[in-house]
MINU-533971 format. One line per field, with one value per atom (N, C-alpha, C, O, CB): residue number from 0; residue in three letters; atom name; x, z, y negated. Coordinates in steps of 0.02 Angstrom, whole numbers, plus 50000, padded with zeros to 5 digits. Glycine has a CB too. Layout:
REM residues N
nr: NUM;...;
rest: ALA;...;
atom: CA;...;
x: X;...;
z: Z;...;
y: Y;...;
This chain:
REM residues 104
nr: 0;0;0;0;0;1;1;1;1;1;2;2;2;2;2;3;3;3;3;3;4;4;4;4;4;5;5;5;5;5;6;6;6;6;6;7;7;7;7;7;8;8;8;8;8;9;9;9;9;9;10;10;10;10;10;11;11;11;11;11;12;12;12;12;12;13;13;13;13;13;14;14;14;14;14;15;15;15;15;15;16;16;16;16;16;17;17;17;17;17;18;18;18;18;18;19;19;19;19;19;20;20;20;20;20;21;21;21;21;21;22;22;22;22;22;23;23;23;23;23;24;24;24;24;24;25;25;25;25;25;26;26;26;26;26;27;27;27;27;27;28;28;28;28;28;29;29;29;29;29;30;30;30;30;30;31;31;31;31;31;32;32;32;32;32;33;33;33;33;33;34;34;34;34;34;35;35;35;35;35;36;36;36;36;36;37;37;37;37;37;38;38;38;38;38;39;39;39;39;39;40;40;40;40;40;41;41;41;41;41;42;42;42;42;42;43;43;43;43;43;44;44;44;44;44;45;45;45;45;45;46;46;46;46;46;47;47;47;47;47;48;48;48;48;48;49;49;49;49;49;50;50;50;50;50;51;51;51;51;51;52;52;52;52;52;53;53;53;53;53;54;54;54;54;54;55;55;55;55;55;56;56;56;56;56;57;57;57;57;57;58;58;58;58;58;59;59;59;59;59;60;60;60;60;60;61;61;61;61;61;62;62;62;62;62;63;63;63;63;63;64;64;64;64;64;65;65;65;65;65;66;66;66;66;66;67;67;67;67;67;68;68;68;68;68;69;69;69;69;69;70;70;70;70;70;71;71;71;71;71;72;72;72;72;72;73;73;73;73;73;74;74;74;74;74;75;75;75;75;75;76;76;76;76;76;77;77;77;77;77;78;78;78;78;78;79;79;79;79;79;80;80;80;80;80;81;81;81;81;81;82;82;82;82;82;83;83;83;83;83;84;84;84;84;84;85;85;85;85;85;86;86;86;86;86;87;87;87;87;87;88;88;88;88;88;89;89;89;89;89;90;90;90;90;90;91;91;91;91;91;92;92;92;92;92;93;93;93;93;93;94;94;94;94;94;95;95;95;95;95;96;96;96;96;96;97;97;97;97;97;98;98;98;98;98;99;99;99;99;99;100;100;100;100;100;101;101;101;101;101;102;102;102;102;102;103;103;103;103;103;
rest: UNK;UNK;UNK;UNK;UNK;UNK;UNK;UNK;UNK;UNK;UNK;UNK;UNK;UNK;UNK;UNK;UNK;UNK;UNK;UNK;UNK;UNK;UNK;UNK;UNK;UNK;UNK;UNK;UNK;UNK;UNK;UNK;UNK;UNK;UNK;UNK;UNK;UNK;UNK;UNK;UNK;UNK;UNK;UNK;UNK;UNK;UNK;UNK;UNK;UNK;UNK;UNK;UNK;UNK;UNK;UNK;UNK;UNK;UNK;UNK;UNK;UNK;UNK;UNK;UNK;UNK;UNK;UNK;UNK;UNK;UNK;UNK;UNK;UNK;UNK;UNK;UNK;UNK;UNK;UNK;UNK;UNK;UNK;UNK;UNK;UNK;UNK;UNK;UNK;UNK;UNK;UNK;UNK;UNK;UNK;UNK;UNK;UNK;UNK;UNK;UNK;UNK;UNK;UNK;UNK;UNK;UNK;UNK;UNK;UNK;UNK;UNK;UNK;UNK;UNK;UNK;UNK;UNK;UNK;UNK;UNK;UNK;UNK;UNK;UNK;UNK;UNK;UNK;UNK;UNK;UNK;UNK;UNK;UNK;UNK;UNK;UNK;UNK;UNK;UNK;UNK;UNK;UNK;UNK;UNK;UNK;UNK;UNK;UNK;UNK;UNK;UNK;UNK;UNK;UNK;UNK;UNK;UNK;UNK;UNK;UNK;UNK;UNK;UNK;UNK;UNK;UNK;UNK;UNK;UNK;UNK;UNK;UNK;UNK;UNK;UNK;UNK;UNK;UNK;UNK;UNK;UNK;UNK;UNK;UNK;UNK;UNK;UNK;UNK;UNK;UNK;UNK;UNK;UNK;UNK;UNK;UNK;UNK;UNK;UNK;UNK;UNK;UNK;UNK;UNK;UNK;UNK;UNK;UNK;UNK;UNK;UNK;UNK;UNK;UNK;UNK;UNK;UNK;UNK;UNK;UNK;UNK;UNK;UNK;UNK;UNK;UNK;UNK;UNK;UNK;UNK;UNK;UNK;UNK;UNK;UNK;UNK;UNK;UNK;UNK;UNK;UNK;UNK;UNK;UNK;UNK;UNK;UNK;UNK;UNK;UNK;UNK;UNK;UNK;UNK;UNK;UNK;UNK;UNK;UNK;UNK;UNK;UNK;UNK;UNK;UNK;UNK;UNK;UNK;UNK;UNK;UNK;UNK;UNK;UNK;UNK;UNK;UNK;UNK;UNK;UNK;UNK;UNK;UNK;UNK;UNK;UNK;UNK;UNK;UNK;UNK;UNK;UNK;UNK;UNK;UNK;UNK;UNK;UNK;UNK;UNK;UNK;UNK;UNK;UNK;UNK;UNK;UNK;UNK;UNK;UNK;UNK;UNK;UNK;UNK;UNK;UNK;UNK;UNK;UNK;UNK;UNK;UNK;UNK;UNK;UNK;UNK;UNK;UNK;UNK;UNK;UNK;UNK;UNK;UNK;UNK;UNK;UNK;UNK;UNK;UNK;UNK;UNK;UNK;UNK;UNK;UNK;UNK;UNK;UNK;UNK;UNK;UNK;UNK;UNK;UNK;UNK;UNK;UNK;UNK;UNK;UNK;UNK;UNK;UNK;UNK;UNK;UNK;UNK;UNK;UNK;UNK;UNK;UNK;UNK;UNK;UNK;UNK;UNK;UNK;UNK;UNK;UNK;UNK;UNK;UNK;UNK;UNK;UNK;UNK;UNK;UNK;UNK;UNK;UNK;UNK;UNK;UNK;UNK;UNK;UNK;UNK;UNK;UNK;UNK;UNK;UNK;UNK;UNK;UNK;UNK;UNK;UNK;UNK;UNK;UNK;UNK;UNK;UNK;UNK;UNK;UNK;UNK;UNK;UNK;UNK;UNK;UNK;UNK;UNK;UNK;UNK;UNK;UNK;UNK;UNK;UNK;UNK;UNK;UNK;UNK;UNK;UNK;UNK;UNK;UNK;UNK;UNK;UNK;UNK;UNK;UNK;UNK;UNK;UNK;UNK;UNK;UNK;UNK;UNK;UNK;UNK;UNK;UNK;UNK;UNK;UNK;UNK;UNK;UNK;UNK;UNK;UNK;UNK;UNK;UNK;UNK;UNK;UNK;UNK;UNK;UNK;UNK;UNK;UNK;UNK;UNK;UNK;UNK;UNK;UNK;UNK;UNK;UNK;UNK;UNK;UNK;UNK;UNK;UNK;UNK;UNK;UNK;UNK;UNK;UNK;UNK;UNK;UNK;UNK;UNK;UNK;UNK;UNK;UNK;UNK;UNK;UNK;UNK;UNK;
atom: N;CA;C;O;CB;N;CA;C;O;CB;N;CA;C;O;CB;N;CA;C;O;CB;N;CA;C;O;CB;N;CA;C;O;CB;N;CA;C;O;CB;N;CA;C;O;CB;N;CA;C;O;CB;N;CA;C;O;CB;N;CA;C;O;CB;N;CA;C;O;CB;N;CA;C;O;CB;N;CA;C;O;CB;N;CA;C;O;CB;N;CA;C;O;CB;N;CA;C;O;CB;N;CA;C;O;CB;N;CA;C;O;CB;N;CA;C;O;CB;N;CA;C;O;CB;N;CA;C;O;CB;N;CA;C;O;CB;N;CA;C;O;CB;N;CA;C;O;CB;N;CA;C;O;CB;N;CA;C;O;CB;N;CA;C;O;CB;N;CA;C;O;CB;N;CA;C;O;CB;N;CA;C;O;CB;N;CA;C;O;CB;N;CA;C;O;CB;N;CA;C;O;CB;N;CA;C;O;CB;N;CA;C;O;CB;N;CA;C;O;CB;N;CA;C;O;CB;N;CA;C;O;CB;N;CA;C;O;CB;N;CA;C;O;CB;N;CA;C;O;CB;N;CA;C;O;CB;N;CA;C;O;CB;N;CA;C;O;CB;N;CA;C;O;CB;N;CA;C;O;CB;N;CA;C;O;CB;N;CA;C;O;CB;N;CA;C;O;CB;N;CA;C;O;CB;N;CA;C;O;CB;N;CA;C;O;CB;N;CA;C;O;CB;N;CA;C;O;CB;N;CA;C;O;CB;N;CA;C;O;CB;N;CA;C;O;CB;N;CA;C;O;CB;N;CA;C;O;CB;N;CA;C;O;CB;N;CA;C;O;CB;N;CA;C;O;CB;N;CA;C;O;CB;N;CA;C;O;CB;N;CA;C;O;CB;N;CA;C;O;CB;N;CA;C;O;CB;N;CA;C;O;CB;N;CA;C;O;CB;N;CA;C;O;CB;N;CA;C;O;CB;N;CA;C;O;CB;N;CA;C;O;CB;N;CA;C;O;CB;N;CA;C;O;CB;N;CA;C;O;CB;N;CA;C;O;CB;N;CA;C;O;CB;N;CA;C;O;CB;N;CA;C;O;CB;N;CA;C;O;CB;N;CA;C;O;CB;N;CA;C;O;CB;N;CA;C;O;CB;N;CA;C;O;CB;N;CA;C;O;CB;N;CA;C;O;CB;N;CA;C;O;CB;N;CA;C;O;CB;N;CA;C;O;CB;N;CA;C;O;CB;N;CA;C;O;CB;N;CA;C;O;CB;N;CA;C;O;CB;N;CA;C;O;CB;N;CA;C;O;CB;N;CA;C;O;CB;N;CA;C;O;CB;N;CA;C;O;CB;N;CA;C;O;CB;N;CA;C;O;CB;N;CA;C;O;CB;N;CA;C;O;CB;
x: 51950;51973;51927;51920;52047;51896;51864;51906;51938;51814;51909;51939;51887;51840;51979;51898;51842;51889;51926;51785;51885;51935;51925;51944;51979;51904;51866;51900;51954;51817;51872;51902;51895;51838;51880;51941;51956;51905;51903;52046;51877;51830;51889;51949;51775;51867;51896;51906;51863;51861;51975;51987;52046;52079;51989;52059;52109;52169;52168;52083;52212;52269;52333;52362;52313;52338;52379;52464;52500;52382;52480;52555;52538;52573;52597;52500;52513;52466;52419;52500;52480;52461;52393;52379;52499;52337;52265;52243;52182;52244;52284;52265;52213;52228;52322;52154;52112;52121;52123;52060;52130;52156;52104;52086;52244;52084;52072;52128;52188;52080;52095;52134;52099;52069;52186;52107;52073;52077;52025;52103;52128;52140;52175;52187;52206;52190;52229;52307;52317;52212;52349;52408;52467;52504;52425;52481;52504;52592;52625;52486;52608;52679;52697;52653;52721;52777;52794;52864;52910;52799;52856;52914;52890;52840;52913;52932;52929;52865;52818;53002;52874;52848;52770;52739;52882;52748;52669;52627;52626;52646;52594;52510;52457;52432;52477;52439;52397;52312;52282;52403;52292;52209;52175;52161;52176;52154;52138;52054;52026;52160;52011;51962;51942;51913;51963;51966;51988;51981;51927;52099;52028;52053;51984;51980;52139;51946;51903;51834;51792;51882;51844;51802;51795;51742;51779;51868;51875;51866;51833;51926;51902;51901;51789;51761;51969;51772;51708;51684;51645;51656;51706;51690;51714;51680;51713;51773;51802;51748;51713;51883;51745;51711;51655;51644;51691;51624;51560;51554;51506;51520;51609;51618;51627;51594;51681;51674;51689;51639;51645;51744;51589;51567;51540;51542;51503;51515;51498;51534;51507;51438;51587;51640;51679;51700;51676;51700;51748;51812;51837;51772;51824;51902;51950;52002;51948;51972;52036;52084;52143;52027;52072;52124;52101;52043;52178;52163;52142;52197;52249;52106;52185;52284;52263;52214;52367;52325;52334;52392;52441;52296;52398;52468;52445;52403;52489;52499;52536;52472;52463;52550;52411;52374;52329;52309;52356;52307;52283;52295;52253;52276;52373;52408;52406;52408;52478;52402;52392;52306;52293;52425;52268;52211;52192;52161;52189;52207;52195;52252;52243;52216;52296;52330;52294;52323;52427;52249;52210;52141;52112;52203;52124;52043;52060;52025;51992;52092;52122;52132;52106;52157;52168;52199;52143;52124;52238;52103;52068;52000;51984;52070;51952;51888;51864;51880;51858;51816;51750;51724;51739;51677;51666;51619;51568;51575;51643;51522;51471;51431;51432;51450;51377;51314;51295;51250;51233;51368;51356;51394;51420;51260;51378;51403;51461;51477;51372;51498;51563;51580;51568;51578;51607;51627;51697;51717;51573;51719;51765;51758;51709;51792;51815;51813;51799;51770;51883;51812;51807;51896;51943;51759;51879;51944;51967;51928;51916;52031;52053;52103;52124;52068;52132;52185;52251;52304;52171;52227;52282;52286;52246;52289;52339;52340;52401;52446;52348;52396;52445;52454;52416;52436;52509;52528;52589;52640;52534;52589;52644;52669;52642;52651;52725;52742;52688;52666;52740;52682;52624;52662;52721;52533;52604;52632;52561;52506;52677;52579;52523;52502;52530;52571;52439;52421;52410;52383;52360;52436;52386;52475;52480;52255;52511;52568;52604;52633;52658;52595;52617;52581;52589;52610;
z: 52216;52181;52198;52258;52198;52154;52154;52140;52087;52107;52168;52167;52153;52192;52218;52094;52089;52082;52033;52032;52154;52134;52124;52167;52178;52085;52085;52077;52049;52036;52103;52125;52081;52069;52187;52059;52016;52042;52102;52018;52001;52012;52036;52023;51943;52059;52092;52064;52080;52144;52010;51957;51986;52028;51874;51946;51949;51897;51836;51933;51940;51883;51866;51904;51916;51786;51783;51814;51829;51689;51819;51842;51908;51924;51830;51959;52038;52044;52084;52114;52000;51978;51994;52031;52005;51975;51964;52021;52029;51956;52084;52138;52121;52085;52166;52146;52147;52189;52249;52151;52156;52179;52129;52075;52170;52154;52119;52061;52071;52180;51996;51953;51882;51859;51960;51847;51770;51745;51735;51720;51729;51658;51698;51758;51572;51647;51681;51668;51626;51642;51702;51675;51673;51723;51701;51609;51609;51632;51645;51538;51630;51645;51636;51628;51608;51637;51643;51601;51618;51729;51552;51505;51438;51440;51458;51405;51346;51301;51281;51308;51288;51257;51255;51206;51265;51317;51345;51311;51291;51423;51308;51275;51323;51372;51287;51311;51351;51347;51296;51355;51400;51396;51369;51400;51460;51296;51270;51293;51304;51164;51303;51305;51368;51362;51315;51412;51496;51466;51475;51535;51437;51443;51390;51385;51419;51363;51310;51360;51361;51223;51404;51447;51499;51531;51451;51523;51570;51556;51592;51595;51492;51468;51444;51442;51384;51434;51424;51492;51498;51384;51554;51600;51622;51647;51637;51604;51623;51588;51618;51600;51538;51494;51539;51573;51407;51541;51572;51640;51661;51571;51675;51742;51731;51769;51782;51677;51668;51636;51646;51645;51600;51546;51570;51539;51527;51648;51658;51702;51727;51680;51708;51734;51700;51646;51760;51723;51668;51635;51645;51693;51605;51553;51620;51589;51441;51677;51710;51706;51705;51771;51705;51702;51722;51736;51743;51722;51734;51742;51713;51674;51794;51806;51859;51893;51845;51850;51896;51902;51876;51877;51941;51967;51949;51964;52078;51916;51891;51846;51804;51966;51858;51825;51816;51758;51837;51847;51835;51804;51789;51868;51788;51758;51670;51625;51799;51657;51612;51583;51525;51632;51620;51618;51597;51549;51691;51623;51620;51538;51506;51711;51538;51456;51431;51380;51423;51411;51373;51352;51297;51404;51423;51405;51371;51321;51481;51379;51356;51314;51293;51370;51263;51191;51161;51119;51197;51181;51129;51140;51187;51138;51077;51081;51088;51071;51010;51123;51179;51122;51072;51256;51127;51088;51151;51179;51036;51172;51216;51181;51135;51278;51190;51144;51096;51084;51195;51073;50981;50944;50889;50971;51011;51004;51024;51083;51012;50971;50979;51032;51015;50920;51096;51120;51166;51201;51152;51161;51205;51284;51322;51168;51294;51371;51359;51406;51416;51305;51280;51278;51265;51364;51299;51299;51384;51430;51295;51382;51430;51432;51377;51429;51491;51497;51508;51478;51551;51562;51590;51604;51646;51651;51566;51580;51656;51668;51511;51679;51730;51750;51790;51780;51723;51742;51771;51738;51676;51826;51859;51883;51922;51890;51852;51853;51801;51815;51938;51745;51722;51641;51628;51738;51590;51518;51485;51512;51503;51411;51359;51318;51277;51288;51354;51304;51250;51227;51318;51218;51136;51082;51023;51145;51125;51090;51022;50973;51173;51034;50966;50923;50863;50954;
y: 51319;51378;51436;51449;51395;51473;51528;51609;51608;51511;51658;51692;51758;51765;51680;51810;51853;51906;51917;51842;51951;52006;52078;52117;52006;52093;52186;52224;52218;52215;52282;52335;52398;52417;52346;52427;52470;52550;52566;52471;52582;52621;52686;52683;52629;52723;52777;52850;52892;52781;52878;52935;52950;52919;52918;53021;53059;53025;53017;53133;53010;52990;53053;53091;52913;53042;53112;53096;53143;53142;53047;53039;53053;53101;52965;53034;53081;53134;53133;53035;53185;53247;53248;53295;53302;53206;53224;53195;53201;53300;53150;53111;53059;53012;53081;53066;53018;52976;52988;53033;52905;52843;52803;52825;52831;52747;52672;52658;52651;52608;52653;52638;52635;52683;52681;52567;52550;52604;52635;52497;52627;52703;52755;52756;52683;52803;52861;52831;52788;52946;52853;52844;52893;52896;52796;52938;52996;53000;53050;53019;52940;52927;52862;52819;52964;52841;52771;52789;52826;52734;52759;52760;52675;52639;52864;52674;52637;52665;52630;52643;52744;52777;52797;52815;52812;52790;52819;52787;52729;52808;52828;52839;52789;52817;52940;52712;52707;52741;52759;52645;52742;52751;52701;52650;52759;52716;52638;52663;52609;52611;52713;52735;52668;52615;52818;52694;52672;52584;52557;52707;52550;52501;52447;52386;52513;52493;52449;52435;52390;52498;52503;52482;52464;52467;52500;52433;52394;52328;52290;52403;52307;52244;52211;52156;52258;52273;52240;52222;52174;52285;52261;52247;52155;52111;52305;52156;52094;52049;52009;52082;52058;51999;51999;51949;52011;52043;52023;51999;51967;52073;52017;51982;51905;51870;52012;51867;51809;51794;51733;51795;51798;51791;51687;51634;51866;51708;51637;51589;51539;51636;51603;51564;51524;51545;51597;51454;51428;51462;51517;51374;51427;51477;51459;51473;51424;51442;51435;51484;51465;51427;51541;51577;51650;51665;51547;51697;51787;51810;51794;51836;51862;51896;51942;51955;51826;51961;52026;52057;52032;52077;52123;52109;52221;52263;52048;52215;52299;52304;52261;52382;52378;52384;52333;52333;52428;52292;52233;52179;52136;52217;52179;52139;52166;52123;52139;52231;52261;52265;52281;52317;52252;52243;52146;52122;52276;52131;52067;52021;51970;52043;52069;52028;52076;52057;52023;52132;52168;52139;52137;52225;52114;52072;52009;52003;52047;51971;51922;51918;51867;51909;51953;51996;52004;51964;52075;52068;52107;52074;52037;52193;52100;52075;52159;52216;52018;52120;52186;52194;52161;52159;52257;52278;52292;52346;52340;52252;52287;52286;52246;52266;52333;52380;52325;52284;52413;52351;52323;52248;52237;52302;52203;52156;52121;52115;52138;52096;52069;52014;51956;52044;52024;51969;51964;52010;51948;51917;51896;51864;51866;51855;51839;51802;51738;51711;51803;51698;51604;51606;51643;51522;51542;51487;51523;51534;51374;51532;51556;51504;51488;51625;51468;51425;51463;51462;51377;51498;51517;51599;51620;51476;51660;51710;51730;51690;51738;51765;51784;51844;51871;51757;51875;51962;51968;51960;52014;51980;52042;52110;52149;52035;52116;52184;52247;52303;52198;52210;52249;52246;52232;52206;52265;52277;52272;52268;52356;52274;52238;52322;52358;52159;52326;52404;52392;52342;52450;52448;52453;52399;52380;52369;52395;52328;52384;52361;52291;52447;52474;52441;52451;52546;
């Protein structure tokens, strides 16, 4: 088993009032209702792709923002400079305690 675990780049998040913490997107609050950072999240997910890009399809997950990150790369198709791509064949997704951006 290979395990590739990265680490979220280091921003001000607006829910602990502008605290710079490690974290994919901003996150302005926690309700049903919130606005995700899709800015944040298109370019996290190209990141993912490109991290997997040469690894087998076994699987991807994560746990809260990562978990939200990881059903996003999974989901959506990347646009890196220009070109359309995804992750492949993914077997197996895995999220905890997390949610699906962009699900409006």
């Amino acid at each position: 088993v290979k395990w590739i675990c990265p680490t979220a780049p280091t921003r001000p998040v607006t829910f602990l009032c502008g605290t710079q913490t490690t974290a994919w997107c901003d996150i302005t609050g926690i309700s049903e209702n919130m606005e995700d950072d899709m800015v944040s999240f298109n370019s996290t997910a190209a990141f993912v792709v490109n991290l997997l890009k040469d690894e087998p399809g076994n699987g991807v997950g994560g746990i809260g923002m990562g978990a939200a990150v990881a059903l996003y790369s999974a989901s959506a198709t990347c646009y890196i400079t220009g070109r359309e791509q995804t992750i492949g064949r993914l077997r197996t997704i895995v999220g905890i305690n997390g949610w699906l951006p962009a699900w409006r």
